[in-house]
C-alpha positions, -999 to +999 in steps of 0.1 A: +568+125+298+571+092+319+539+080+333+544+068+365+521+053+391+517+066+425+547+087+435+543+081+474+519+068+492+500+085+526+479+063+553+451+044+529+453+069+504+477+067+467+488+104+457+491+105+421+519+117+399+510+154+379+509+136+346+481+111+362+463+137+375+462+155+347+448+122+328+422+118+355+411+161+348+409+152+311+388+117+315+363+136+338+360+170+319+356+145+289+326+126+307+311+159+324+309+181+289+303+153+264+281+129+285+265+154+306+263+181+289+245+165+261+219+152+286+216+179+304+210+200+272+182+171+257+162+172+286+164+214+288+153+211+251+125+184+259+110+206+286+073+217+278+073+254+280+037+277+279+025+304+274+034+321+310+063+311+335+091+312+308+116+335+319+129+343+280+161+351+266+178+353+300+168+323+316+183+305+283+211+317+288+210+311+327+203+278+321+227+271+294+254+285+322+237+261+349+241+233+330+280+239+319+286+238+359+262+210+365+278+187+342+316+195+351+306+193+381+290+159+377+319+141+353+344+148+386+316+134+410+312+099+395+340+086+409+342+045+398+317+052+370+326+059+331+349+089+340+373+063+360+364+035+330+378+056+306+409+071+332+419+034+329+417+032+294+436+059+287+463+054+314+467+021+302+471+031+268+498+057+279+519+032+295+520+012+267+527+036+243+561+051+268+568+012+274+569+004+239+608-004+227+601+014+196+597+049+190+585+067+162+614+083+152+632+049+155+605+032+132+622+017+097+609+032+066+586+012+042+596-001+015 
């Protein structure tokens, strides 16, 4: 797989190659579940519940479902934040490692 950087270009506006895309899916679903998710799930956890207004066992779960969508939806929303930090990072470190002259299979034995 040969990671490439925009395939062609349309007016103001880069249209990335499948495997970049599929790097930029990753790095958000990776902020949205790990990032939010976790916050999302502290402050749920946080929350002061009494004696009345708490829906039980089913608003748990509702909740716990909200909250799956909320953050996926929020990692692919922050567009220039940490999702796109760590996009970079990665892509970066996937050109080097198809740019590098040695592959592993070429690598010399120790000895």
């Amino acid at each position: 797989m040969e990671v490439t950087s925009a395939t062609s270009f349309m007016p103001g506006k880069a249209v990335e190659s499948p495997e970049l895309k599929e790097l930029r899916d990753t790095a958000e679903h990776l902020v949205g579940n790990v990032f939010y998710g976790t916050l999302l799930k502290a402050m749920r956890e946080s929350s002061m519940q009494g004696k009345y207004g708490h829906g039980g066992r089913g608003e748990e779960v509702f909740n716990a479902q909200l909250d799956q969508v909320l953050a996926e939806r929020m990692g692919k929303a922050s567009h220039g934040g940490l999702a796109d930090s760590i996009y970079k990072t990665m892509k970066k470190q996937q050109e080097s490692f198809h740019q590098s002259p040695a592959k592993a299979t070429e690598l010399e034995p120790l000895k």
